[in-house]
N, C-alpha and C positions, 0 to 999 in steps of 0.2 A: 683275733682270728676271724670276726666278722669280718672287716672292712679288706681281711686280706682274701677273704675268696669272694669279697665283690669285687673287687678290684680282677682274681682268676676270671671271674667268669667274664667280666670285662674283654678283659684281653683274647680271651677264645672264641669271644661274639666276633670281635674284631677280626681275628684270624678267618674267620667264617666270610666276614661279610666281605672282604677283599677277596676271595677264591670265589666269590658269587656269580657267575654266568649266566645264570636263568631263574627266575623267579616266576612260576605262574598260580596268580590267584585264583581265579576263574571267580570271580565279583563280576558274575556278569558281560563278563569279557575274557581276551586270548591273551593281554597284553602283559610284556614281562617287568616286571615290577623291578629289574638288576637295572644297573646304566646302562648294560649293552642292546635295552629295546629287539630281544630275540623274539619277538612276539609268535605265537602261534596260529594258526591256521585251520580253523574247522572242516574236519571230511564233510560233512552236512550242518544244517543249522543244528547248533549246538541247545543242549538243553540245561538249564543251569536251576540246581534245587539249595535249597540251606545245607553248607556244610558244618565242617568243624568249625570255621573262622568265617562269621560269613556267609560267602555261596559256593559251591563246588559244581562239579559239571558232572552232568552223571552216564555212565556210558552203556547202555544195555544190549540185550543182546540178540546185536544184528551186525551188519557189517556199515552200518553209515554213520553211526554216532564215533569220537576220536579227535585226534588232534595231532598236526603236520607241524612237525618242528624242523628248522633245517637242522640239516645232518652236519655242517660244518659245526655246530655249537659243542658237537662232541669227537668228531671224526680226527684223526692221528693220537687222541689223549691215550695215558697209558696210566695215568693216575686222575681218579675222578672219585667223586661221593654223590649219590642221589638219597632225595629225603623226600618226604611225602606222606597224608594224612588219605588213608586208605580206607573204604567200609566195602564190603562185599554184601550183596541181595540175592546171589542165588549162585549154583555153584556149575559151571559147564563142564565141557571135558577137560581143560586148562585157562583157568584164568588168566590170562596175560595182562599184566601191565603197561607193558610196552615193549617194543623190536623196534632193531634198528638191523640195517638191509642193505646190502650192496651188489652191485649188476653180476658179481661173481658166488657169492655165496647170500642170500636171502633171508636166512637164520645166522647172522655174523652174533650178533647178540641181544636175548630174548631173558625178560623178568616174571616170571609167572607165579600161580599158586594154583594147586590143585588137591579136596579134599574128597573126592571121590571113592566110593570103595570098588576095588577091583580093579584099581589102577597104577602100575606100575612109576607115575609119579606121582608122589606126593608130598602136600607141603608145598613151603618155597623153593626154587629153585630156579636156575638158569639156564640157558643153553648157549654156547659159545662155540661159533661155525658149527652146529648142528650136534654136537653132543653135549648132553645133560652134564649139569652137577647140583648138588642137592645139600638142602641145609636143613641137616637130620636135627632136630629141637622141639619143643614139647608146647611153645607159643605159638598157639595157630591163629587166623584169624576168621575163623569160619563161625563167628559169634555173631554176626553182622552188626558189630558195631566200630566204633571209629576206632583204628591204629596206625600208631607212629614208625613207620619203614624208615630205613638207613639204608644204604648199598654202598662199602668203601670199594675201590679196587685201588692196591697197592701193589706194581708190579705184577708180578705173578698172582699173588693172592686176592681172594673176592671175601668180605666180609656181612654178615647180613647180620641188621639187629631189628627188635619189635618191641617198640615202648622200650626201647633204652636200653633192653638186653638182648647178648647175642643169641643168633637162632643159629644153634649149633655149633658147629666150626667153622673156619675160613676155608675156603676150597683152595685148592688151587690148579688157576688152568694154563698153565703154562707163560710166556712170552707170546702176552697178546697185545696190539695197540687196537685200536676200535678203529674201524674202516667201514663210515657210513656215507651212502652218496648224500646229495642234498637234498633228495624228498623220500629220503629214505629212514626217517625216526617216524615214529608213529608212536603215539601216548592213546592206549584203550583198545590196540587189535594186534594180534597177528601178521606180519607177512608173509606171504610164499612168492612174491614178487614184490622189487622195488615199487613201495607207494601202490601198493594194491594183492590183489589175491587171497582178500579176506576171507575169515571163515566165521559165522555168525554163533559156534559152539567153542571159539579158541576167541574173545573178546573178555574184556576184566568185568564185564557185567556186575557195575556196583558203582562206588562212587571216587572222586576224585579230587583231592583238594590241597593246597598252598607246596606244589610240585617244583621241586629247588634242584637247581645241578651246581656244581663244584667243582672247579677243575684242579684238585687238589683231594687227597686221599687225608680225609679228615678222622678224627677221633669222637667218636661219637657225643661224648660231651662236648664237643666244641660244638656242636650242632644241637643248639638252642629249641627244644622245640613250641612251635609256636603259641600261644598263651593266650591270643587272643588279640592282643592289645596290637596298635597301630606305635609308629616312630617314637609319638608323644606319650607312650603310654595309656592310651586312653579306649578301654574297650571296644572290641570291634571298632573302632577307628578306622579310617580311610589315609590318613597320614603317610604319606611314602616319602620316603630319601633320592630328594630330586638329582638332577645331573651335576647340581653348583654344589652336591653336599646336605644341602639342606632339607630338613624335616617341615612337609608343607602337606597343605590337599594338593591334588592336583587342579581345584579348579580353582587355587590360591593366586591372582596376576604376576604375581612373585615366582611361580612354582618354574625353575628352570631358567632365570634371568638374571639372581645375584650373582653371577658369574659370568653372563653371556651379555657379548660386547655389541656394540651399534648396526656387526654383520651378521649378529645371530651365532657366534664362534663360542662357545665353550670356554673361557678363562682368554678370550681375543684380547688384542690392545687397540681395535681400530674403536677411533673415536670419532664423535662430529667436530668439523675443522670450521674455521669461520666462514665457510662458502655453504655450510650445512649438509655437509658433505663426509661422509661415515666410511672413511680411509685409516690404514697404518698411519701414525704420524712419519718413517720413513719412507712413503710415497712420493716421488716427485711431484705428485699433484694436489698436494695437502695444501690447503691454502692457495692452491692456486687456482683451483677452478672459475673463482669470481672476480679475480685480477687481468684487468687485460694488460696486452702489449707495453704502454706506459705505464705499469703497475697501482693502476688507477683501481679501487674495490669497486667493483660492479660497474665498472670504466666500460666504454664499447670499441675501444680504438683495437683495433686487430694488424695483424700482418697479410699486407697487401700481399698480389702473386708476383711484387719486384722484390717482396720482404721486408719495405718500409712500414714500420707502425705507425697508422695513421686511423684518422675516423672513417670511414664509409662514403659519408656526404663530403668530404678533403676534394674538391676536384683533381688533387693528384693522387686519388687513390687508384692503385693498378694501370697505371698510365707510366712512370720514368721509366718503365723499360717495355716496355712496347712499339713494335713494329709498326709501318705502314699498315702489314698486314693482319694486325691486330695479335700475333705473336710472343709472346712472351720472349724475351731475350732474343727475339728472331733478327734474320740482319738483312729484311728487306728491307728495301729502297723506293721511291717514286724515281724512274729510270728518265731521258729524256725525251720519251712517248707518253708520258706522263704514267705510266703503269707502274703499278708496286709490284715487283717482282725481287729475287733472289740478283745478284746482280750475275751468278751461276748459272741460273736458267737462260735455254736458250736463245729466248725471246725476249732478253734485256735488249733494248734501246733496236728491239726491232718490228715491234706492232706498228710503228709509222715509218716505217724505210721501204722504199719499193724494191722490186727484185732487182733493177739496177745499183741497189745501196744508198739510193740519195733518199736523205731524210726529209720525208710528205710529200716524196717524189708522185708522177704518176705512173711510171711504167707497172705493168701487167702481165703474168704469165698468159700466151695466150694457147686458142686449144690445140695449136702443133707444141706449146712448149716453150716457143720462145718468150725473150723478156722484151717486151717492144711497149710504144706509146699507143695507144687506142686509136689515135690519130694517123698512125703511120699507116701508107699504101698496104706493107705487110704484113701488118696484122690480122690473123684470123678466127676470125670468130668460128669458122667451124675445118676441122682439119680432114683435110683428105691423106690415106695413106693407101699405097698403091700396095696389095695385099699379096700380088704373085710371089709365090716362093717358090726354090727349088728343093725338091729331094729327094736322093740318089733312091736305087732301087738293088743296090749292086753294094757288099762292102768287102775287102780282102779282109784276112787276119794277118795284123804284121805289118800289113803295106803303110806304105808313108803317106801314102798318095790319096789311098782310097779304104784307109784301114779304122777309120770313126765314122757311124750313122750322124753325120753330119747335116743341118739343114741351113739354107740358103734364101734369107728372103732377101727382093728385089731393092723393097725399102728396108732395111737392117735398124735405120734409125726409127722407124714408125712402132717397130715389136717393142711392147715396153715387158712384161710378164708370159713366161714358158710357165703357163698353167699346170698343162700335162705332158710328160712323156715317157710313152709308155710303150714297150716291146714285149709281145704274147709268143711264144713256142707254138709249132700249130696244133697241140694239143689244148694250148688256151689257157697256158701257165704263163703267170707273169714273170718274165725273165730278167726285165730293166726298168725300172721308175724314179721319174723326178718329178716335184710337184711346185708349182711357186716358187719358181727364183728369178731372179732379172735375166732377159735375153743379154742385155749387155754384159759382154766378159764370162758367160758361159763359156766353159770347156769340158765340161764332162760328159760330152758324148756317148753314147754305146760302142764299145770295142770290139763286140763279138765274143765279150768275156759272161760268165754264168757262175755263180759260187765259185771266184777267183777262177775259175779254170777254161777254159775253152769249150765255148759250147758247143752244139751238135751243129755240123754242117747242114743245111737246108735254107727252106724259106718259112721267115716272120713276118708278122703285124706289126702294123705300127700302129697308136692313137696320139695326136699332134692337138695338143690347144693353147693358142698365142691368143695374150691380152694386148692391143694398140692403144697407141697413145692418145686416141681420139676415143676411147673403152667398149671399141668394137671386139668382138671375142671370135674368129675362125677356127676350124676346127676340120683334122688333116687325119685320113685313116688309109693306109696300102699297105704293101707288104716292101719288104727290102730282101735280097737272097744273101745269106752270109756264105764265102766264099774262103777256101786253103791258097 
């Protein structure tokens, strides 16, 4: 019968410690002693006194001593068990343990104790979206010494024990799941706002020690309570159950490594590979990192940018496929001007052709244009061009004759660029514009047309600016009368 209920409580320990979610010791710290590292978070610097196990954190009463859990470690559960070694030092208007709070209801769910006389609660009891329920029992803890708290909730029902026995009956509050924002648990106050709106007469003003959550609705003998002892058994111990399993100190070199691989992974498989190199073995780069191109170990031969693997000092390293132009796979050429060019561009095989086409010819464009020898009588070094133009002042609509603002210059071949033209309404609106296009082969005259339509019968401006082929620029301004 012995060995059969070590073996029970075995098993119920077990049950316990796989539902374990949060474990806080307060040894001087927030940190959570479960694998999930829920760690805690101090409203202000924490004060931490000898507890039951230990050290405990002690919360009194004001509104800055507490502790910031995130709300995801309990938020959607619908089944949980909290456990906790509790002493109360003085008694306020509602001792709180703890609330947890969300942006729509603030009081979602609150753990208190209140021994007060003339007060409409008393004892322990909870609040759940802001109404009470109450666990009428005869175990108070207004003794101020150390006790062992439970809180199952299963479904509907809430159960509360102290020191192993129930404190009264199970309540029940309905179909509730817990909906806590994330800075909205709080261990040691009150809220009337997420993560704030303390009240320094609604705090657990007492103390607080080895605070466990469970996401599982446990049987309160499965919930071991604590003895004192560390992993190994050994009084007041420091020993905790690392993330590999393992019963170690923390400050053990071991503590969290018999299981965690060369990337720091938790039960990983990457290993160091012969290159020293802390990869999956199925990496393609496992062993490969120190192999070059010839699969030489710590070889230096690479792949050049033609893709031949070679060494670096190879005079044919990145050279078999290079251009003239130094181009990778390029398909220039040295042309027969001796130029490396595309043989595409259009100054293949013509940097040494004169404008006559003969290769290292001399001819010369000269400044009227033409293509002549330097030597020739007519060539000119500087060009004259006879500037007189004509134009009309008269145009019909329609006519054949006279029906384009047409202009007329005397040299036609001297006009190289119709800079401007430009026809004003004589309000001073601009009615027709062209700007830079060659005089030659111009035909887009002004018609006497205006937003497609025919425009007003009267008299316009004109502004005229021709570029010559010697890069004199004239400039022509009158009026012309549009005419039915």
């Amino acid at each position: 019968m012995c060995c059969l209920a070590s073996l029970l409580l075995i098993a119920q320990s077990t049950i316990a410690q796989d539902s374990l979610i949060m474990e806080l010791r307060f040894d001087g710290d927030l940190l959570d002693n479960s694998v999930f590292m829920n760690n805690g978070q101090p409203l202000s610097s924490p004060i931490y006194v000898d507890g039951y196990c230990g050290e405990a954190i002690k919360i009194g009463r004001n509104i800055n001593d507490g502790v910031i859990i995130d709300g995801d470690v309990i938020d959607g559960l619908n089944d949980l068990t909290i456990s906790a070694y509790v002493r109360l030092d003085d008694f306020s208007s509602n001792n709180n343990l703890l609330s947890c709070s969300n942006s729509v209801e603030p009081n979602d769910f609150i753990l208190g104790y209140n021994d007060l006389p003339d007060s409409f609660i008393d004892g322990w009891h909870i609040r759940v979206e802001n109404e009470f329920y109450f666990f009428e029992g005869d175990n108070f803890v207004s003794d101020r010494n150390w006790h062992f708290i439970v809180l199952v909730k299963e479904g509907n029902m809430v159960s509360f024990y102290v020191d192993g026995i129930p404190h009264g009956v199970a309540v029940d509050i309905g179909a509730k799941t817990l909906q806590v924002d994330t800075n909205g648990f709080i261990l040691g106050q009150d809220q009337d706002c997420v993560g704030g709106c303390f009240n320094a007469d609604q705090t657990w003003n007492g103390l607080i020690d080895d605070f466990k959550i469970f996401n599982k609705a446990l049987f309160v003998n499965q919930i071991i309570a604590d003895d004192c002892t560390d992993c190994n058994g050994i009084d007041n111990g420091t020993a905790v159950i690392d993330q590999c399993g393992e019963c170690l100190e923390p400050t053990d070199p071991d503590f969290d490594q018999s299981c965690v691989d060369c990337a720091g992974e938790v039960d990983g498989t990457s290993v160091i590979d012969m290159c020293g190199e802390c990869l999956e073995p199925t990496d393609p780069d496992f062993d490969q990192n120190c192999v070059d191109c010839a699969g030489v170990v710590d070889g230096s031969s690479e792949i050049d940018q033609c893709g031949e693997c070679l060494e670096p000092t190879d005079p044919d390293f990145d050279q078999s496929c290079i251009d003239c132009a130094g181009v990778i796979d390029g398909s220039a050429i040295i042309d027969l001007c001796g130029e490396c060019l595309e043989p595409t561009d259009s100054d293949f095989d013509q940097s040494c052709i004169d404008c006559a086409g003969v290769l290292n010819g001399g001819f010369v464009i000269d400044a009227c244009g033409e293509c002549l020898d330097p030597t020739d009588p007519e060539f000119a070094i500087e060009c004259i061009v006879d500037k007189a133009i004509y134009i009309p002042n008269v145009i019909v609509i329609n006519q054949d004759m006279n029906g384009e603002f047409r202009i007329f210059p005397k040299d036609k071949d001297g006009v190289d660029i119709i800079n401007h033209y430009r026809i004003y309404d004589r309000w001073g609106n601009l009615v027709y514009d062209v700007i830079d296009v060659p005089f030659e082969g111009f035909e887009a005259w002004w018609d006497g047309s205006y937003n497609n339509d025919i425009a007003e019968i009267g008299c316009y401006t004109y502004i005229i600016e021709l570029s010559y082929i010697n890069s004199e620029i004239c400039s022509f301004v009158g009026s012309v009368t549009l005419l039915k």
